[in-house]
C-alpha positions in Angstrom: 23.9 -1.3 -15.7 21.6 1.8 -15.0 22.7 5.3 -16.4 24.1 6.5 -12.6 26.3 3.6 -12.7 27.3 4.1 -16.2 28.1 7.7 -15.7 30.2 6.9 -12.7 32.3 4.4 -14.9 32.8 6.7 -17.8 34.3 9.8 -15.1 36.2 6.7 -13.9 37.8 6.6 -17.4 37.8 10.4 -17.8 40.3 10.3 -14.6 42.6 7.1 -15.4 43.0 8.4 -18.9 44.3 11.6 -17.0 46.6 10.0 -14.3 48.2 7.8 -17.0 48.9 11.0 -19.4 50.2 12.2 -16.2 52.9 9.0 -15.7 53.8 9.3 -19.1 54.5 13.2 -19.2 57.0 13.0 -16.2 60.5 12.2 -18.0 61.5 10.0 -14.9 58.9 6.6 -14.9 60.3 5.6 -11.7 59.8 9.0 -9.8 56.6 9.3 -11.8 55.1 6.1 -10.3 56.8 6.7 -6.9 54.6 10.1 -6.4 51.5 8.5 -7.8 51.6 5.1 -5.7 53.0 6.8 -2.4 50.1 9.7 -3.0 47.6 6.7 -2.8 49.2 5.0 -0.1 49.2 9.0 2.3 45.2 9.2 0.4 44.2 6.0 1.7 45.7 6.5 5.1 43.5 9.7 5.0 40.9 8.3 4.3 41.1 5.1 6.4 40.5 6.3 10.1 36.7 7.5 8.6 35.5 4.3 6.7 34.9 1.2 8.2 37.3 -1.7 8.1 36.7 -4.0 5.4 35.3 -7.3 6.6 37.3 -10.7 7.0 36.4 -12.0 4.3 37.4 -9.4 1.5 41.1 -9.2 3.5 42.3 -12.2 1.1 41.3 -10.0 -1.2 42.9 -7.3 -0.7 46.4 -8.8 -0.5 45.9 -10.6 -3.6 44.6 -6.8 -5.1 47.6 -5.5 -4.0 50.9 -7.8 -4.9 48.5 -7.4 -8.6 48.7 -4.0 -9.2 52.5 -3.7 -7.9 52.8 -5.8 -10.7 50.6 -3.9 -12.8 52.2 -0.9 -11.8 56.1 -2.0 -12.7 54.8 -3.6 -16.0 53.1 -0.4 -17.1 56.1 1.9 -16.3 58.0 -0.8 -18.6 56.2 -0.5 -21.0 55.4 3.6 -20.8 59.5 3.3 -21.1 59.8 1.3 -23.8 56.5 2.8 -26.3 54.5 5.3 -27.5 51.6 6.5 -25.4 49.1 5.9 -28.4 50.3 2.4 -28.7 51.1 0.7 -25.4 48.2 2.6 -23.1 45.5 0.9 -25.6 47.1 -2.5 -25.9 47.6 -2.4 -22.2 43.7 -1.5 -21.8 42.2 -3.1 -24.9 43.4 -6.7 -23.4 41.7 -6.7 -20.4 37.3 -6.6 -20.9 37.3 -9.8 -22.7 39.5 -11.6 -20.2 37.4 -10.0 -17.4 34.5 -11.6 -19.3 35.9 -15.1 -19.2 37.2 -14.5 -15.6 33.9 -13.2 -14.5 31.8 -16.3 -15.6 34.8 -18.8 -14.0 34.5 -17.0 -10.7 31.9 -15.0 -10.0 29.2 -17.1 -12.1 28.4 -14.0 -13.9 27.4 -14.9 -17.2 26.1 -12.4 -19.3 23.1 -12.4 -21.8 23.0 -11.5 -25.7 22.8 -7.8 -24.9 25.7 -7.4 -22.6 27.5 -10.0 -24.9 26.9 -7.8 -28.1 27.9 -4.6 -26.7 31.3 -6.0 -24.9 32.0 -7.4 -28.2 31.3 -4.2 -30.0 33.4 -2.2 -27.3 36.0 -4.7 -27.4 35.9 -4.3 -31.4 36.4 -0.6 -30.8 39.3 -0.5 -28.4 40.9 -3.3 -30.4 40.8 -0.7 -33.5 42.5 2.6 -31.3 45.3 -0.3 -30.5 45.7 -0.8 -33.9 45.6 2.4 -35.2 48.5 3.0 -32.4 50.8 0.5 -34.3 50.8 2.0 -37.7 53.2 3.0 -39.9 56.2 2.1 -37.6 57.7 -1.7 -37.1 56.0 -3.0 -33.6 58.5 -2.7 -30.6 57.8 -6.5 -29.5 59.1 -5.4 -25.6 56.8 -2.9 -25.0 53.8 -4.8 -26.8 54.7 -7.5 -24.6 55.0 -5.4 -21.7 51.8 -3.8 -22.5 49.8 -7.3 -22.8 50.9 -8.5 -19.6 49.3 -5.4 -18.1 46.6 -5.9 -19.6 46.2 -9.5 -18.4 47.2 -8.1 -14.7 44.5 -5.1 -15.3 41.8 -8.0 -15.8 43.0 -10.4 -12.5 42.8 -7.8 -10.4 39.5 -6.3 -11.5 38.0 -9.6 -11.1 40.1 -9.9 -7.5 38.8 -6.4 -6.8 35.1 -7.3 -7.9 34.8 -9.8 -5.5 36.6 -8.5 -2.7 34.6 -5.0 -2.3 31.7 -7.0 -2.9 32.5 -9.4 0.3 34.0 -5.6 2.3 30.5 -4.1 3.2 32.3 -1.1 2.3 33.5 0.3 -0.8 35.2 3.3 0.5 37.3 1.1 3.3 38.1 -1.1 0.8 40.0 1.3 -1.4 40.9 2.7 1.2 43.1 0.0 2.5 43.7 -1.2 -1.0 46.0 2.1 -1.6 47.6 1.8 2.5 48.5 -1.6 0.8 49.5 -1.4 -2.6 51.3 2.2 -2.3 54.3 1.0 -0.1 56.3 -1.4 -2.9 56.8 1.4 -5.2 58.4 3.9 -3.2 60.3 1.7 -1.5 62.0 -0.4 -4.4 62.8 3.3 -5.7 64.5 4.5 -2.2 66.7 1.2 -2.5 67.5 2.5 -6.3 68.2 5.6 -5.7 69.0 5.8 -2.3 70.7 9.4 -1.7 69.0 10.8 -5.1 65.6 9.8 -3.7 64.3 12.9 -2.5 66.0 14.6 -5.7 64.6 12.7 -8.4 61.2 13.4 -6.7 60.7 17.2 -6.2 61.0 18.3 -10.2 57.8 16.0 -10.4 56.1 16.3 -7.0 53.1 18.4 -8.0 52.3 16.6 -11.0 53.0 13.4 -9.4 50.6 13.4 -6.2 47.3 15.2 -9.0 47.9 11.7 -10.8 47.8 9.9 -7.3 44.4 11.7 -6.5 43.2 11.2 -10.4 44.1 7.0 -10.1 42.5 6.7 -6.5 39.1 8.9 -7.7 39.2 6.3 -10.8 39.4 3.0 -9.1 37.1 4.3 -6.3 34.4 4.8 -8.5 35.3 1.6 -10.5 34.6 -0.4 -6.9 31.7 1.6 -6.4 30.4 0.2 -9.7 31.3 -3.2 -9.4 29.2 -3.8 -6.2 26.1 -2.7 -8.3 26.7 -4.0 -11.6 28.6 -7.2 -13.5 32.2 -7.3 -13.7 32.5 -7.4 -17.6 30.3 -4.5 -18.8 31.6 -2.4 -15.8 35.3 -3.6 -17.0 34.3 -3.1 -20.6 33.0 0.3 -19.9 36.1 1.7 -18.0 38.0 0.9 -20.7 36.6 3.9 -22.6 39.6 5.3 -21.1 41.6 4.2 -24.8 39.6 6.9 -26.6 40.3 9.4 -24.0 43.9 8.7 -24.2 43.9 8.6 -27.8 42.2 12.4 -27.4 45.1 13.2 -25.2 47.7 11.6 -27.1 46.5 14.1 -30.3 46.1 17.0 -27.9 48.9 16.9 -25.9 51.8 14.3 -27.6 51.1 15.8 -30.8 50.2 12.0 -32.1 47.8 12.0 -34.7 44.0 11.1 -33.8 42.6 10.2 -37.5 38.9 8.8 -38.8 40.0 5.2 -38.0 40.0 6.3 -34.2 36.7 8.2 -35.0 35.0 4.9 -36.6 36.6 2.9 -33.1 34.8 5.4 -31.0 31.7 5.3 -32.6 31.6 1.2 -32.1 32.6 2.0 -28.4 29.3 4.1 -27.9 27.4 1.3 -29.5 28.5 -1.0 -27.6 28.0 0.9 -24.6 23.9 1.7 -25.6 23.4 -2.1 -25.5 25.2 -2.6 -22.2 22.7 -0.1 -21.0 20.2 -1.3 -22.9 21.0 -4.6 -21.3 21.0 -3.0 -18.1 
């Protein structure tokens, strides 16, 4: 992984740590994730008629990609409904790199050497900490650490999914593209059956907010694809999820939840890690 790369992943993680703040400040989860999944579905239709159409090959891909993060998408509104910001957004993220890493080597024959091994183990040792330092001093809500697991495992399919498929695109850009055109038209319309005559009415208290969360998530997972076609799938994935001590910054600065020396000692195992991914790099 060279430093360009690395940088592009940690602004990735800058971003998704923002759109998910974003999802969890607006009161109503379902108008929240409306605005942010139909923004990316009118952003990738933007964006579509100036990239090139992704090739044959990654279209499989896409679909998959897509039905995934609907899922991803319902299960982390569940759980943003059910827990604490500080607990289920670094369960839900902390799950994912090692599972990419297993994924990765199953499907993409990317195995990766001591280095990259000992820094996604030391990144994963970090995250796992913020989780855990999320849980204390209150008895775990097992439905929204449940909740939060299966996004997690749903975050590493369809990185791996993703991984392969922009790889097979020829286009990065097209891919996402279409990826948002696909994925952004369950959301809002499983909510305009809800809500039917309330639709428009639940959405404009939250519109503004809403659609900066939909450009923060697609300027994340743009630069996430952009990464993945020039680096393995379990550093990059490993990486991103730097995003837990971002969120735990925003959970102290914004949802008054308390950051503390454990998170300090997690973060400082995350850069670690991260120096030896680059290192391996």
């Amino acid at each position: 992984m060279t430093p360009l790369v690395a940088a592009a992943v940690l602004l990735a993680a800058v971003t998704h740590a923002s759109w998910n703040a974003i999802a969890h400040r607006i009161t109503d989860k379902m108008a929240g994730f409306t605005l942010i999944s139909g923004g990316g579905l009118l952003i990738g239709l933007a964006l579509a008629p100036f990239t090139a159409f992704p090739a044959a090959a990654a279209r499989p891909y896409l679909i998959v990609s897509a039905i995934l993060h609907v899922a991803y998408y319902l299960l982390l509104m569940r759980s943003f409904q059910l827990g604490d910001f500080g607990q289920t957004y670094p369960i839900a993220r902390g799950t994912a790199p090692l599972v990419v890493t297993a994924l990765a080597a199953a499907f993409a024959h990317e195995v990766p050497g001591g280095w990259a091994v000992a820094g996604i183990a030391l990144s994963c040792a970090g995250l796992t900490g913020v989780a855990l330092w999320g849980m204390r001093g209150r008895p775990p809500h097992r439905a929204a650490i449940g909740a939060a697991l299966a996004t997690g495992v749903t975050i590493a399919a369809y990185t791996v999914v993703d991984g392969l498929g922009v790889r097979a695109s020829g286009t990065a850009l097209g891919y996402i593209a279409w990826l948002m055109v696909l994925e952004g038209l369950v959301v809002p319309l499983y909510a305009h059956h809800r809500r039917r005559g309330e639709f428009l009415t639940a959405l404009r208290p939250f519109a503004a907010l809403g659609l900066l969360g939909a450009a923060l998530s697609v300027l994340a997972y743009g630069l996430v694809l952009w990464a993945q076609t020039r680096a393995d799938l379990a550093p990059v994935s490993a990486l991103r999820e730097s995003s837990i001590i971002v969120g735990a910054a925003i959970g102290a600065l914004f949802f008054k939840e308390r950051f503390g020396a454990p998170r300090i000692a997690a973060a400082a195992l995350l850069v670690a890690g991260i120096g030896l991914m680059l290192r391996a790099g």
